[in-house]
Each structure stands twice: as structure tokens, then as C-alpha cells.
N, C-alpha and C positions, 0 to 999 in steps of 0.2 A: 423477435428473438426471445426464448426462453429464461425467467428468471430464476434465481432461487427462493424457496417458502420465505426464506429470510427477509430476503429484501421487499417481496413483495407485502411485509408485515408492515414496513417502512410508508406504504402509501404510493402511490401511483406517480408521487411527482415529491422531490427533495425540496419543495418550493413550502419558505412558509416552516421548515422544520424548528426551528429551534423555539419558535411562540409554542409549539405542541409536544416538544418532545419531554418525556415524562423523566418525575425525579430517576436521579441517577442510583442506580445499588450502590452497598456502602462502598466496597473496592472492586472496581472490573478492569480488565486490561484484555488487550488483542496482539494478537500476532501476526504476522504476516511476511512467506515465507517468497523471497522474489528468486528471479534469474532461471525458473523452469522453463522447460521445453526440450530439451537436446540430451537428457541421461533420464531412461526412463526409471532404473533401478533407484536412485535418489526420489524421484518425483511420485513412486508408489511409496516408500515410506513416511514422505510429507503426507502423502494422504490418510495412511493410515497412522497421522499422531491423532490423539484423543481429542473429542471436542472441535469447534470452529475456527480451525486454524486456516486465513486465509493462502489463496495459492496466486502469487500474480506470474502469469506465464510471458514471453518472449514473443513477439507474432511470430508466423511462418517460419517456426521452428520447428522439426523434425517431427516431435511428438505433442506439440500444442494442444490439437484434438482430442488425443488418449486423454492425457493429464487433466483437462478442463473436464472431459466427460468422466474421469475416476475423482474429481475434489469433489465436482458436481451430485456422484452417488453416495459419498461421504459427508455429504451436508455442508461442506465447504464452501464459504463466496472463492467467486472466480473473479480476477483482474486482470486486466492488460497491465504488461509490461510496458510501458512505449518506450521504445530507445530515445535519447534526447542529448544533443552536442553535448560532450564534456569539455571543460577546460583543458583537461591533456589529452583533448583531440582521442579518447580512447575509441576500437574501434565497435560501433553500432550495430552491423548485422542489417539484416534486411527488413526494412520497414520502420528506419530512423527518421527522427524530426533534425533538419540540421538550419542553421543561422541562414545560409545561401538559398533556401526553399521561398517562394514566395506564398501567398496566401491560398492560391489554389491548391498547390504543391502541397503545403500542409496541411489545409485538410480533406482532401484528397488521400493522401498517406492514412491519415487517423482513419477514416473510415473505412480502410481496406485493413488496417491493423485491427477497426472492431470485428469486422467480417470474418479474421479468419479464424476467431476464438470463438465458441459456442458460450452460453451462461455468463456473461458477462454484467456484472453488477456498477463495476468500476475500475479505475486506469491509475495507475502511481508510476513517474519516474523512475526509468530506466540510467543511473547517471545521469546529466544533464545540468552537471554544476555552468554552464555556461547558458543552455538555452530555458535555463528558470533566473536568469537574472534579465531576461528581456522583455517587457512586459507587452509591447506588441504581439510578437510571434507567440505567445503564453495565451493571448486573448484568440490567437486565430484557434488553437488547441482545442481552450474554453467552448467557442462557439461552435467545434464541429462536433464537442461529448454533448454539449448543451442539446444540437438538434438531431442527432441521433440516438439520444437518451431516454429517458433517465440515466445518468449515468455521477457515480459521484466522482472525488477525484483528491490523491492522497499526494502531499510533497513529502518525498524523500530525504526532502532537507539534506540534498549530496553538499550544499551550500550557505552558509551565514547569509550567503549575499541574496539568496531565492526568495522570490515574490510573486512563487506560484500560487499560496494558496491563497495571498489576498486578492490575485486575479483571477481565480479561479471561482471565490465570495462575489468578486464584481461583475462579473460574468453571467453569476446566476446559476453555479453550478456546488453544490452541496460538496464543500471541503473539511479536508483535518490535514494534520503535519505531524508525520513519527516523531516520537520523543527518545526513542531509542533504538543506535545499532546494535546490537548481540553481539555480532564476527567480525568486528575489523580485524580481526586479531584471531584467528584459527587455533586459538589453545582454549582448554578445559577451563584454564583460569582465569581465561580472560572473557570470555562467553557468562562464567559463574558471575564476574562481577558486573559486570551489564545487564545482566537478569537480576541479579539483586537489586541494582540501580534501577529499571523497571517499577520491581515492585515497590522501592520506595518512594518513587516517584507518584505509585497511583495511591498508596497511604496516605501522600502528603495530599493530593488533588479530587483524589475519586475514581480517577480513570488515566490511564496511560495506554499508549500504541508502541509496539517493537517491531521491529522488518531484522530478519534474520534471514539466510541464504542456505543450501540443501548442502553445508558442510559438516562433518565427522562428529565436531567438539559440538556443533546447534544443536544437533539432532539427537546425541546422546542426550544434552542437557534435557529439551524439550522431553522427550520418551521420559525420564525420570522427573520431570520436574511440575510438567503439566497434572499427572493426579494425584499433586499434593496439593494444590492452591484451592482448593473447596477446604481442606483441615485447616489454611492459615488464613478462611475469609475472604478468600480473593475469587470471582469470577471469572470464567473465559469467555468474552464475546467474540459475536464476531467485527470485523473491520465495521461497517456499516454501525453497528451500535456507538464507538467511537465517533464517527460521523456527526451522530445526531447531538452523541455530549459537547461535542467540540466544537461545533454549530453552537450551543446554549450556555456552553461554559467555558469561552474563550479563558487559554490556560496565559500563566506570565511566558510567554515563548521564549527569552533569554537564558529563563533558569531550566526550561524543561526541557528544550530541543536544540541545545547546541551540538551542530556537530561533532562528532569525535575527527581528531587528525587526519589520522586516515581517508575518509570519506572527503577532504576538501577540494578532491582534483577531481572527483566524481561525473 
């Protein structure tokens, strides 16, 4: 399967990253924009925001393939979406990991959810406040991105309670964890102050990650907000550069990635 320049920049294998990965610029941040696949008029705008703004898409979702092959010409990493049980049971869609799955079943799934996205770099939770506090079924996940990969692998952190990405480290698979949601909250104001919390979050560390969704208030922000951050010092990477910081400079995760309210039923 095809990579992007980016990731291929990363090395051949996420093994061994954080002993090599090089100082970090003074402030960088990522973004990453989830829940594509099924509107394609949203999903060309994410494309066309400025800079490496990742796109994590839906499997065998309607327009999966357009969207991966439009982030893909835009120089954007591509991610699997995976669906993953939530605690309010919300509903999945096709090509979900759920608690009832036994170890074939799950990865079996995973593999057919890499297959049917093109450019795929890496997988971040879908929801799944429920099947990231499992650390069995987590490990089966691990081991089928592990030998189908390179593959890295981001928690959503829908949950306090997730213990994705240290089994995701244990496993042997190149992880980070969002430090911030944008849109719990679909207004201009509240989008503004997530983003500010963002950037002061990667003031205070170096580096910060946002996961934001292909709503009204994000997108306005992002369009207006993305090319300002080279005038205030601040970098746009992509997902993957995160990655390798977060790998070598494990952050305080209490102060930096607590869920927001919203997100706990995820």
C-alpha cells in the first residue's frame, strides 16, 4: 500500500523512534479532522484547509476513496477512522470493533477496515469510550495495525478511563493521545476557546494535537485561523510529527488531555 512523502520521511518502521527523533521546533501543533466519508462537500473543504491538516476517514463509507485520494493530493496523512464500542452503545456503522468480537473477528475487521482506505499512514478511534478501557481486545487491535503496518496509532481519549495508547506503546506500535477537542460544542465560541487552549497548551510543552470534526464553527475557524500561526511562532505538522514528539516527550497527560464533558460517553 502506498505512503505519503511524509510519513515515508519517518523511516520504514516507527520502531526505535523516540531514541532518534530530532529536537522538537520551538511550538508545533496538529490537527486532525475525523468522521469523513459520507458528505463529500465538507470533506473537499477539509481538504482544501492550508497546510497538513490530517483527514481520518470512516471505512466503507460512501466516499472513503475520493476523500483519502483528495487529502492524499493535498499532501495530507490519511487515517482510519476505526469504529470502537462506546459506552452509550452509540451506533458504529460498518466495519466496527465491538466487546462481543472475538480475536479473529477483530482483526479480521481491522484488516478489512485498512483495505478499504487507500494512503493510510495511521488509525485513531472512532468513539470507543468503552472498547479503549479493555486492554485485551486493544492488544488484539495493536497486533493486527502492528502486522499490517507500519501503522501508527492515535487515542481519541473519548475517555479518562482509555488505556489505548499505553497498549498501543506495549504492543509495539508508534502512539500519541489528542490533547484537544475543538467541537464539543458547535458554536464560534466555543471552537475559539479550544483553539486557544491548543495553542497554549503547546506554548506551555512544545507541541500539542487537536481532533476537530467537518462542522460549520471548525472550519470557519480553521480557514481563518491556520494562516496566522507562522506570524505567532507556531508550526502546523502533520499527525505523524506529533507521533514521534510524543514518543520522546511523554507530556503530564492529566493536565494536557483531559476530556472535555462531552466527549465521556464517546
Amino acid at each position: 500500500m502506498k505512503r505519503t512523502a511524509a510519513f515515508l520521511l519517518l523511516g520504514a518502521s516507527f520502531a526505535g523512534i523516540a531514541a532518534e527523533a530530532p529536537p522538537a521546533p520551538s511550538v508545533v501543533v496538529a490537527v486532525m479532522i475525523d468522521d469523513l466519508g459520507e458528505h463529500l462537500d465538507e470533506a473537499r473543504r477539509v481538504t482544501a484547509l492550508p497546510g497538513p491538516v490530517a483527514c481520518a476517514i470512516l471505512p466503507h463509507t460512501t466516499h472513503a476513496v475520493t476523500i483519502a485520494n483528495l487529502a492524499h493530493a493535498a499532501g495530507k496523512e490519511v487515517l482510519l477512522h476505526l469504529p470502537m464500542e462506546s459506552v452509550g452503545d452509540m451506533p458504529l456503522g460498518a466495519g466496527g470493533i465491538t466487546l462481543d468480537m472475538d480475536e479473529a473477528e477483530i482483526k479480521q475487521t481491522v484488516q478489512a477496515d485498512l483495505a478499504s482506505i487507500p494512503f493510510l499512514v495511521g488509525v485513531n478511534n472512532h468513539e470507543g469510550s468503552l472498547m479503549t478501557q479493555h486492554p485485551g481486545d486493544l492488544a488484539w487491535i495493536m497486533q493486527a495495525l502492528r502486522s499490517a503496518g507500519p501503522y501508527f496509532y492515535v487515542d481519541s481519549y473519548t475517555t479518562a478511563d482509555s488505556v489505548a495508547y499505553e497498549v498501543a506503546r506495549e504492543q509495539g506500535v508508534a502512539a500519541a493521545r489528542r490533547n484537544v477537542f475543538l467541537d464539543d460544542e458547535n458554536t464560534a465560541e466555543s471552537v475559539h476557546a479550544q483553539w486557544q487552549r491548543l495553542l497554549k497548551l503547546a506554548h506551555l510543552h512544545g507541541f500539542a494535537l487537536a481532533i476537530g470534526h467537518p462542522r460549520s464553527a471548525t472550519l470557519a475557524l480553521l480557514e481563518q485561523e491556520l494562516p496566522l500561526l507562522q506570524a505567532e511562532g507556531v508550526t502546523l505538522v502533520p499527525v505523524s510529527r506529533i507521533v514521534v514528539l510524543q514518543e520522546a516527550h511523554p507530556l503530564p497527560w492529566p493536565e494536557s488531555a483531559a476530556p472535555a464533558p462531552a466527549a465521556a460517553k464517546r
